[in-house]
C-alpha positions in Angstrom: 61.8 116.2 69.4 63.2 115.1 72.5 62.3 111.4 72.0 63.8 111.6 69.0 67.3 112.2 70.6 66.4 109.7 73.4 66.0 106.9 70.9 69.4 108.2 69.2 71.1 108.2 72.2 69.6 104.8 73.3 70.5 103.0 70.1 74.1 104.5 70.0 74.3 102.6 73.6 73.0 99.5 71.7 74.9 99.8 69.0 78.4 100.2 71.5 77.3 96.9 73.8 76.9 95.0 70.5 80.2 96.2 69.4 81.6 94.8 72.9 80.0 91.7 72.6 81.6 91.1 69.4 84.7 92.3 70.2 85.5 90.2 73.5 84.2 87.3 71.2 87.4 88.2 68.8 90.0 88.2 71.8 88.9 84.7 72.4 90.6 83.7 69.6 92.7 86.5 68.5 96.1 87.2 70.3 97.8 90.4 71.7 94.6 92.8 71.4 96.0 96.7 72.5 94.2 98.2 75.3 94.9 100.7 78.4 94.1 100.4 82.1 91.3 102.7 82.9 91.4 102.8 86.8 93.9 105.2 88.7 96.1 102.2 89.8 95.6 98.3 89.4 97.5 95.4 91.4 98.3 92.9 89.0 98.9 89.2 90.1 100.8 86.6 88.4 98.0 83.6 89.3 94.8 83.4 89.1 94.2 81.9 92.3 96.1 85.1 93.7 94.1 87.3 91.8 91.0 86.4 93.1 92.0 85.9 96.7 93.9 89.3 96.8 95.5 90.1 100.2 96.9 93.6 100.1 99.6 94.0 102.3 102.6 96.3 102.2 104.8 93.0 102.5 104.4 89.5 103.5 106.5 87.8 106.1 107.4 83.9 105.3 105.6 83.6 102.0 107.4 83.5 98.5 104.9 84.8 96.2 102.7 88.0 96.7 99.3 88.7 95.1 100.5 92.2 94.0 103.5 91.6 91.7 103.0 94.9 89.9 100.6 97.9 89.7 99.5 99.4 86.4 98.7 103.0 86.0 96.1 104.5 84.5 96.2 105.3 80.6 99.3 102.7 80.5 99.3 100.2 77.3 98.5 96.4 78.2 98.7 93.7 74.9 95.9 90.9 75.7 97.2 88.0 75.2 94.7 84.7 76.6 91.2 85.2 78.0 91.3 82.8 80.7 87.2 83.5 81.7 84.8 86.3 81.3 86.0 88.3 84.0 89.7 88.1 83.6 92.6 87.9 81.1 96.6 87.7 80.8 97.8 90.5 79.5 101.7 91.5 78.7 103.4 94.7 79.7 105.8 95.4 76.7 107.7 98.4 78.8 109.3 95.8 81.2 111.1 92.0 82.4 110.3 90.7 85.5 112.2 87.2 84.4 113.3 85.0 82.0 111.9 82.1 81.2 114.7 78.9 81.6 113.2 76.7 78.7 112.2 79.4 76.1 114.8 81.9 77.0 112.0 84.3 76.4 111.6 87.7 78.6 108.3 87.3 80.8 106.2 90.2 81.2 102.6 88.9 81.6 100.1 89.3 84.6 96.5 88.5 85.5 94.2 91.4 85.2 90.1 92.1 85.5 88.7 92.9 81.9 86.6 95.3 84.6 90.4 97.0 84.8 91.2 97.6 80.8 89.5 99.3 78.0 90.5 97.3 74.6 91.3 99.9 71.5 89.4 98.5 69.4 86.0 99.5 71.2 87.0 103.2 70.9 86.2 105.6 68.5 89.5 107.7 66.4 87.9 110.5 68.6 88.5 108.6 71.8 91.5 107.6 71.2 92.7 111.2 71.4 92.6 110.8 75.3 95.4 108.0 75.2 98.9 109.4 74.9 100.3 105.9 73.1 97.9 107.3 70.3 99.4 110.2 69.6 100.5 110.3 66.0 101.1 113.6 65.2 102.9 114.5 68.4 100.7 115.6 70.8 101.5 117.1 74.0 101.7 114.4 77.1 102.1 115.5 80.3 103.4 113.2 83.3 102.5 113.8 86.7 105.3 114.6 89.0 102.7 114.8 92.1 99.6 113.1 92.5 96.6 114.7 91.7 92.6 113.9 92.2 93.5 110.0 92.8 95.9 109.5 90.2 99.3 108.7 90.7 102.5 110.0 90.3 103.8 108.8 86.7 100.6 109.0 84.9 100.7 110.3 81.5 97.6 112.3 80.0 97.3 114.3 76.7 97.0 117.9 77.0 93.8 119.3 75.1 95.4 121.5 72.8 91.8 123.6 72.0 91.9 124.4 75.4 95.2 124.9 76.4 96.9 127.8 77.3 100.8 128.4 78.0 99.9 130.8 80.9 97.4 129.2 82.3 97.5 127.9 85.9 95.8 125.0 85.0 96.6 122.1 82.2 93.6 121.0 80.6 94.2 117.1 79.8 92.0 114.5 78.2 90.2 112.0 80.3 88.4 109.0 79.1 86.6 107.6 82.0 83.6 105.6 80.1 84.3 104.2 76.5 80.6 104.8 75.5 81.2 108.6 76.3 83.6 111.4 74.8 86.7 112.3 76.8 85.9 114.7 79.1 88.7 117.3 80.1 90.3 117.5 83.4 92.3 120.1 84.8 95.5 119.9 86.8 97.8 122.6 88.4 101.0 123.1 86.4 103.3 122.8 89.1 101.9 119.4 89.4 103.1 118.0 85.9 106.0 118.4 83.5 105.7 118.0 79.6 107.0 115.0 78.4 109.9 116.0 76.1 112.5 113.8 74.2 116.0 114.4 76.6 119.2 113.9 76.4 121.0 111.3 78.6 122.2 113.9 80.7 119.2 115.6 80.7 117.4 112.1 81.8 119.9 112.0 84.7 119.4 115.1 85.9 115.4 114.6 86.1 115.7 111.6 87.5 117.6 112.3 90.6 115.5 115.6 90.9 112.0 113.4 90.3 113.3 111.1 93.3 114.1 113.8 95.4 110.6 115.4 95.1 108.9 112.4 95.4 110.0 112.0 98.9 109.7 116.0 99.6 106.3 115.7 98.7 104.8 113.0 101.1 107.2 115.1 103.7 105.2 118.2 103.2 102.3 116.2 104.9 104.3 115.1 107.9 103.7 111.3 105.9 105.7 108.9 104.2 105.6 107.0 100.7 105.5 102.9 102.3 107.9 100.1 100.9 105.0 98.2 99.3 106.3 94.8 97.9 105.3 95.2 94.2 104.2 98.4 94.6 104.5 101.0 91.6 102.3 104.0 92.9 101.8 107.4 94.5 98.5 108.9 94.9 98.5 109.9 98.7 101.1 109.8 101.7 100.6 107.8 104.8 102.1 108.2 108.2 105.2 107.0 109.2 103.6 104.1 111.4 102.9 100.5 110.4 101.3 97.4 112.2 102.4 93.7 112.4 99.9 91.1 111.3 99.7 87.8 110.4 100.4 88.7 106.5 102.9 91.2 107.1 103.6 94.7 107.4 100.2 96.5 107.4 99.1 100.2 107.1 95.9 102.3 107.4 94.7 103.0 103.3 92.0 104.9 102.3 91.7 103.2 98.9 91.1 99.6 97.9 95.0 99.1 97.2 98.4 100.0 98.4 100.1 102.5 96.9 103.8 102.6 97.5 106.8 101.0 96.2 109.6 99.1 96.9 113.1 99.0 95.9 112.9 98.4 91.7 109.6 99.5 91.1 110.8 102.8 92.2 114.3 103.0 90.0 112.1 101.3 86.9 108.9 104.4 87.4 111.5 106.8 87.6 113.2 105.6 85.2 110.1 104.8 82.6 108.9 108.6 83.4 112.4 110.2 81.6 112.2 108.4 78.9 115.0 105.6 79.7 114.1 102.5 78.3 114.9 100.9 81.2 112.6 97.9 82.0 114.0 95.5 84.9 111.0 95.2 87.4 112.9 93.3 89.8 117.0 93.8 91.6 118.3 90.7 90.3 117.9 91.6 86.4 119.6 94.9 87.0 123.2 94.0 87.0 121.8 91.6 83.8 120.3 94.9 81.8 122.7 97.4 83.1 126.3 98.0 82.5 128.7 98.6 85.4 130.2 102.0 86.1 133.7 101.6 85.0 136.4 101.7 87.4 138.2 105.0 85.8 135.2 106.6 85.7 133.1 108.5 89.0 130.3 107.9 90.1 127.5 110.1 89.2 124.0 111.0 90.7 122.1 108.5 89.3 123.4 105.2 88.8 122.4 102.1 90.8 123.9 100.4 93.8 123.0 97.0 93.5 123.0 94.0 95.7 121.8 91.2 96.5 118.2 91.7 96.6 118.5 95.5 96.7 119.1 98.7 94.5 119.4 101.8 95.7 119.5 105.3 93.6 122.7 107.5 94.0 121.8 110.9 94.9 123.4 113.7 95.6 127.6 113.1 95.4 128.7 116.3 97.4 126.6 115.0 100.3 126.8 111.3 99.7 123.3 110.6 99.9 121.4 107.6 98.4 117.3 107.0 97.8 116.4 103.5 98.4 112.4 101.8 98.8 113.7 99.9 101.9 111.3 97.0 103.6 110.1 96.6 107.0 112.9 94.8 108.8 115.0 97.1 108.7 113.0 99.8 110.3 112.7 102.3 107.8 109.3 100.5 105.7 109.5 103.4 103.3 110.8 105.7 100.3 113.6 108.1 101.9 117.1 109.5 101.6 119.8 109.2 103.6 123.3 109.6 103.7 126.2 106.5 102.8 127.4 107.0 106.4 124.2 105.9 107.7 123.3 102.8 105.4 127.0 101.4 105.2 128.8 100.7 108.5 132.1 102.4 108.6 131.6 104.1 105.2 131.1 107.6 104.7 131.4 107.9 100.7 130.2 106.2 97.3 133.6 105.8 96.5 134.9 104.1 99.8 131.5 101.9 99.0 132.6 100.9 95.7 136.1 100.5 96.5 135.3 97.9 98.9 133.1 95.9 96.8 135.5 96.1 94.4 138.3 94.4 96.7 135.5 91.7 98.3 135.7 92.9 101.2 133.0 93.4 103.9 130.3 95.2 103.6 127.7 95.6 106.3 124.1 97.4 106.1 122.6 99.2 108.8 119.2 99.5 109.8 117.1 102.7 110.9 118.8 102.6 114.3 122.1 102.5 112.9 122.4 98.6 113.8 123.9 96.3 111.3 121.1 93.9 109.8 122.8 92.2 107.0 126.1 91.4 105.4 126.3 92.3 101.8 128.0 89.6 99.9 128.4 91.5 96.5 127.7 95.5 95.4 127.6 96.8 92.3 127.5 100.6 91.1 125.7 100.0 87.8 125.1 103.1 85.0 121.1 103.7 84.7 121.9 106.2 82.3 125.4 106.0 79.9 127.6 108.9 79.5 
């Protein structure tokens, strides 16, 4: 009897490698096959050159293109779109712009990922495809994490198990598909860890946004650590210390995993944003002021909404304190997510209000550095509206 199940079991195996075989021969001619990223986080490149000669660095000094121009987490929905060998493929992220092409006027959203990296749709089962929350057509329960949890980063989406979930339980039982010849198997995370995805209200998405940011940054505190500036980074799945090294590629930190996790300035308003349920999709500064209106001149400024500059955002937190969240880089001394107040980040300002006021009128501007230092003049600020009234 039990060779009987081995043989089963062996030609269900068989029978699932055949069906991969066939199907990676149909994405060689077929365009814009679904599929979801089954690792915890993956640096995406924009070359393939970069790709395979990966240098992971928080930031590179004197160099104009990075290997890492994005990180995908897991569960999140990839179209394939040209196999370029049998190891990796291009692949477009529907959910965000990181440019615009001059001659096509097309948005460009495409990267360079492994095929080790993505599981296609097709291979799965309708049982499988339970475990994937872009699946879910008759309204399952997603949760997002607001924390990370067992390796997986803050902003990952998993469906809830609703046979064994439990309103009063401690624990969320979610759907995990970690091997597409298997079953999901069923993970379970601490409910203070997630919240339930839920469609909001603008004002509703503003208010979980701010309080998402704030968090964030409470929670790497909590450890005595630090979420790094990482150029291109779009991940949280551990703290580090507040303490960095110079090397010939950049800014460098100890990392107990084979990528950086970490963000930098637009990655971090476009995850937030992406986790409330704005459709929000600039992946870089400069496209802001291009996909967001500007906060009109009769009207305050709210918790929220951008500050945009050249080459920077910055989040507006909390009004009655004047305090902004910003990703800020390396030469400025901070290297990492934090908040601080106006008064600190513009010299001789102590308010949003004087801030926009001056833009506004052209006139100087001045950003300061972790010592309180000036380190750059700002040529142009914006206060753009994330999230319209």
């Amino acid at each position: 009897m039990c060779s009987v199940f081995v043989a089963k079991d062996r030609l269900f195996i068989v029978f699932r490698v055949f069906s991969l075989f066939i199907t990676v021969c149909f994405c060689w001619v077929t365009l814009a096959i679904d599929g979801v990223v089954n690792k915890p986080v993956v640096d995406l490149s924009d070359r393939l050159y970069l790709r395979a000669q990966v240098v992971a660095a928080p930031a590179r000094r004197g160099v104009s293109c990075c290997s890492r121009m994005h990180q995908a987490l897991f569960n999140e929905r990839v179209s394939v779109i040209r196999m370029i060998n049998n190891h990796t493929a291009e692949v477009a992220m529907d959910d965000l712009i990181y440019s615009v092409s001059a001659a096509e006027k097309k948005p460009l959203n495409s990267f360079i990922i492994s095929l080790d990296d993505v599981t296609l749709l097709s291979r799965l089962t309708t049982y499988q495809k339970r475990a994937i929350p872009l699946q879910q057509e008759r309204g399952g329960r997603v949760v997002v994490l607001k924390k990370p949890w067992n390796g997986y980063s803050f902003g990952t989406r998993f469906v809830v198990d609703e046979l064994q979930y439990r309103r009063k339980d401690r624990l969320v039982p979610v759907l995990l598909l970690v091997d597409p010849l298997r079953d999901p198997i069923v993970m379970r995370i601490p409910r203070n860890y997630v919240f339930e995805e839920k469609l909001l209200s603008i004002g509703e998405q503003r208010v979980l946004f701010v309080n998402l940011a704030y968090e964030l940054i409470a929670d790497a505190q909590k450890s005595g650590g630090v979420i790094p500036y990482v150029w291109g980074g779009c991940s949280y799945v551990a703290p580090y210390t507040d303490s960095y090294q110079i090397s010939e590629h950049g800014w460098v930190r100890e990392r107990n995993q084979p990528f950086y996790s970490g963000f930098d300035c637009s990655e971090l308003v476009y995850r937030l944003a992406r986790m409330v349920g704005s459709e929000y999709k600039g992946k870089v500064s400069s496209l802001a002021p291009q996909l967001l209106p500007e906060v009109p001149q009769n009207e305050p400024i709210l918790a929220g909404d951008i500050i945009w500059m050249p080459g920077h955002i910055m989040i507006v937190g909390n009004m009655k304190n004047n305090e902004v969240i910003e990703a800020r880089g390396y030469s400025s001394g901070f290297g990492c997510v934090h908040c601080t107040k106006v008064s600190k980040l513009f010299k001789n300002m102590k308010t949003c209000e004087e801030v926009r006021a001056a833009g506004k009128a052209h006139k100087s501007l001045v950003l300061c550095n972790r010592d309180g230092k000036a380190s750059s003049e700002i040529a142009s600020l914006k206060f753009l509206r994330l999230f319209d009234i």
